[in-house]
Structure formats: structure tokens, C-alpha cells
PyMOL commands that place a pseudoatom at each C-alpha (Angstrom):
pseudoatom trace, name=CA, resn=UNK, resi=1, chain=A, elem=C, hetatm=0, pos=[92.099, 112.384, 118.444]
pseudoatom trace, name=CA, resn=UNK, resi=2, chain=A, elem=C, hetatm=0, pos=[91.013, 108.665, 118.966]
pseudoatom trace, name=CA, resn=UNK, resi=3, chain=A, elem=C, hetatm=0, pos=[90.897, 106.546, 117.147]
pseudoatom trace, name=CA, resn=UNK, resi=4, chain=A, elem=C, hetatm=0, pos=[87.060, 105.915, 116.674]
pseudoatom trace, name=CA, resn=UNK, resi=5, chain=A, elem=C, hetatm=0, pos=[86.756, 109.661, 115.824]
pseudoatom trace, name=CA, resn=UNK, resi=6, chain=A, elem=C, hetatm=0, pos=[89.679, 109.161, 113.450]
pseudoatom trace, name=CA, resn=UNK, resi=7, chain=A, elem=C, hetatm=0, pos=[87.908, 106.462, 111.549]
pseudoatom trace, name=CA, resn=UNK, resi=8, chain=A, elem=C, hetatm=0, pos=[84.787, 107.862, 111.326]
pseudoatom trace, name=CA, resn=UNK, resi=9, chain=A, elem=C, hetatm=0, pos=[86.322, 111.601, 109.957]
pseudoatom trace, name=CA, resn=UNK, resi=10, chain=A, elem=C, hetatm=0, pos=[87.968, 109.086, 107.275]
pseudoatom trace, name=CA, resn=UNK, resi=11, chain=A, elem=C, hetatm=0, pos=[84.769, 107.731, 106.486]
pseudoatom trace, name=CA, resn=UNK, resi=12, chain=A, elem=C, hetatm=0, pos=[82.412, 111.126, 105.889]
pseudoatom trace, name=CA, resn=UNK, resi=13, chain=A, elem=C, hetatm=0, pos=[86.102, 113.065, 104.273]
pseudoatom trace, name=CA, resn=UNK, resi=14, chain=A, elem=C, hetatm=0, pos=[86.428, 110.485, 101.731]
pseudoatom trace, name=CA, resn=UNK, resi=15, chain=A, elem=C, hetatm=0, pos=[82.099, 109.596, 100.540]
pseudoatom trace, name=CA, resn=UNK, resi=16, chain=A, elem=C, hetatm=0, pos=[82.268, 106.302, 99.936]
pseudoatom trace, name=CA, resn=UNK, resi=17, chain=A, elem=C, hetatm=0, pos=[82.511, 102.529, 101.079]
pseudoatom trace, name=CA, resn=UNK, resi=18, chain=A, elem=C, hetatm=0, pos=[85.957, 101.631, 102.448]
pseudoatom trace, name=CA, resn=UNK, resi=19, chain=A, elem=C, hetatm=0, pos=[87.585, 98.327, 104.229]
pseudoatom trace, name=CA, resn=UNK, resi=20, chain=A, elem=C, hetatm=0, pos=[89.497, 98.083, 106.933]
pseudoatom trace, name=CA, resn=UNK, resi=21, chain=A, elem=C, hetatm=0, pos=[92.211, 98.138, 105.011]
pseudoatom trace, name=CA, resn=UNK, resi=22, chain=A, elem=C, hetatm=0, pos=[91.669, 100.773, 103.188]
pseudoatom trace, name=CA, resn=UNK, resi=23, chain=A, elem=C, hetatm=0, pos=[90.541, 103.155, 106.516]
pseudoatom trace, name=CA, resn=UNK, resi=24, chain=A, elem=C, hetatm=0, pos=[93.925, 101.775, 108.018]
pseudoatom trace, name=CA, resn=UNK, resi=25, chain=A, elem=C, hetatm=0, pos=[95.882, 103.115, 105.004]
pseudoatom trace, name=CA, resn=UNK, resi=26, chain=A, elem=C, hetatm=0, pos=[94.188, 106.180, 104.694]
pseudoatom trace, name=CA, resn=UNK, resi=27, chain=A, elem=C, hetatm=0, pos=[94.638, 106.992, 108.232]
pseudoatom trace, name=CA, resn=UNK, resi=28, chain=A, elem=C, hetatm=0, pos=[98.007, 106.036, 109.229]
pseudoatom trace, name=CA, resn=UNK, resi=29, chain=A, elem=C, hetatm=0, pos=[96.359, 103.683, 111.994]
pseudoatom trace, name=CA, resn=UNK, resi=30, chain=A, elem=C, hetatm=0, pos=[97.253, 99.622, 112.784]
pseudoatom trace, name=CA, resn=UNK, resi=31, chain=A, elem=C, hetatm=0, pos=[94.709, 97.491, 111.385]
pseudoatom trace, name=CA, resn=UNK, resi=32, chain=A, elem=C, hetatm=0, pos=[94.117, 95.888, 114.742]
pseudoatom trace, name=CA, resn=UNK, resi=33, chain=A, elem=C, hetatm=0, pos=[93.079, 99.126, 115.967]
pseudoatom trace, name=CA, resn=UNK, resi=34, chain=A, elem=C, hetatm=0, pos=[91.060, 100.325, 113.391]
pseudoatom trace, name=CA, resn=UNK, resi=35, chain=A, elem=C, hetatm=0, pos=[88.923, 96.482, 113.632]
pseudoatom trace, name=CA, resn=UNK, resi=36, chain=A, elem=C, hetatm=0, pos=[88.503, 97.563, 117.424]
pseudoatom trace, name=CA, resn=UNK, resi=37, chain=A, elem=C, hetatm=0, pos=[87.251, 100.917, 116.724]
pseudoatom trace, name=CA, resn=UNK, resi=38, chain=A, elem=C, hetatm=0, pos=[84.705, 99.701, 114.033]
pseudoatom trace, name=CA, resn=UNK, resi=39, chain=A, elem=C, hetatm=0, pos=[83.366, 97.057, 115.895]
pseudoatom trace, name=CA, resn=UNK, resi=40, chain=A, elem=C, hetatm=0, pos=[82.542, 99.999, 118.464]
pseudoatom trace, name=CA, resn=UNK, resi=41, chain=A, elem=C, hetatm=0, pos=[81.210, 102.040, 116.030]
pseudoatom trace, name=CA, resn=UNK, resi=42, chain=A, elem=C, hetatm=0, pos=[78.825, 99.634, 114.558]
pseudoatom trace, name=CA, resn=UNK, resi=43, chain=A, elem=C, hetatm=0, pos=[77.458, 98.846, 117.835]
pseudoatom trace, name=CA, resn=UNK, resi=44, chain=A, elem=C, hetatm=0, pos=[76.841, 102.237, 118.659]
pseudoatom trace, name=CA, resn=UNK, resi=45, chain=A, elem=C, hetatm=0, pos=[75.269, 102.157, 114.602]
pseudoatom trace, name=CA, resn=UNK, resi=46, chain=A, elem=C, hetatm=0, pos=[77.287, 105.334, 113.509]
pseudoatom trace, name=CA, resn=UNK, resi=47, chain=A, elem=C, hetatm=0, pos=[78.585, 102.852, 110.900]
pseudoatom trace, name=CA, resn=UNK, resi=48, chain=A, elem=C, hetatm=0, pos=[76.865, 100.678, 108.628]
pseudoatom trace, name=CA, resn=UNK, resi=49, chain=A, elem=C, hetatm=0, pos=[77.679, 98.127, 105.399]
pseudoatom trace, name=CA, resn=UNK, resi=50, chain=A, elem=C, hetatm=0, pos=[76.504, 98.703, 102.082]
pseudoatom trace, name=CA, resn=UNK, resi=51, chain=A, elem=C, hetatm=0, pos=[78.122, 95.934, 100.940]
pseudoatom trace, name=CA, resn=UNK, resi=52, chain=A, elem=C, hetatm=0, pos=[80.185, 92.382, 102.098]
pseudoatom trace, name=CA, resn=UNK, resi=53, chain=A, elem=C, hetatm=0, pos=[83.306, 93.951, 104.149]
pseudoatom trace, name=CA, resn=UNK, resi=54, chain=A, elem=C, hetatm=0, pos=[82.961, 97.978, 103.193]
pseudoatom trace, name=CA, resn=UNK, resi=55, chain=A, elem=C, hetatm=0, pos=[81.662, 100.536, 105.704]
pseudoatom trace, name=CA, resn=UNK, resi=56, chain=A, elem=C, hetatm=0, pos=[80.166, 103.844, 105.175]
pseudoatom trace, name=CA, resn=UNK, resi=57, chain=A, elem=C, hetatm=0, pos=[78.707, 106.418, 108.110]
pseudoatom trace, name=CA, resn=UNK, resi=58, chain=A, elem=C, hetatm=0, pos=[75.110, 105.709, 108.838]
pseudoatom trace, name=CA, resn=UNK, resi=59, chain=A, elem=C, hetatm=0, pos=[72.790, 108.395, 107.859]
for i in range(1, 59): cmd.bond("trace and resi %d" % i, "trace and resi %d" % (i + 1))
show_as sticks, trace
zoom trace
């Protein structure tokens, strides 16, 4: 699994905002490449911010 995929399964399992951080924890994944894969997934808008810093899945 990638690590895009990886981050966006955390998001939708757990229903609610999360950081970076807290995605990185969850998922066993470096920080560094959990940024990378969020800053992919925003552009492609499959993420989105309901608030400063926490990300949820869009739709």
C-alpha cells in the first residue's frame, strides 16, 4: 500500500480531523512522508481542512 492510500484509509477509518502528526502516529509512517503524501492529496482535493493544520477526506 502507498503511502497516499495509507493516509487517506487513516483519514475515512478514524471520522474526524487529524494532523500530520497525528496521521503519522496512527499509521506507523515518517512524518516527512506523510507531509509529501498530503500535499499530493490536497492537490488532487481528496483532502481538505476544516480547521488551521487538521485534515479530513473531502466529501
Amino acid at each position: 500500500m502507498n503511502v497516499k492510500q495509507a493516509v487517506l484509509d487513516i483519514l475515512k477509518k478514524e471520522g474526524k480531523p487529524m494532523s500530520a502528526g497525528q496521521i503519522a502516529d496512527a499509521c506507523g509512517i515518517d512524518r516527512k512522508e506523510v507531509d509529501k503524501a498530503m500535499k499530493t492529496l490536497r492537490e488532487e482535493e481528496k483532502i481538505v481542512s476544516p480547521k488551521r493544520c487538521y485534515w479530513e477526506p473531502a466529501g
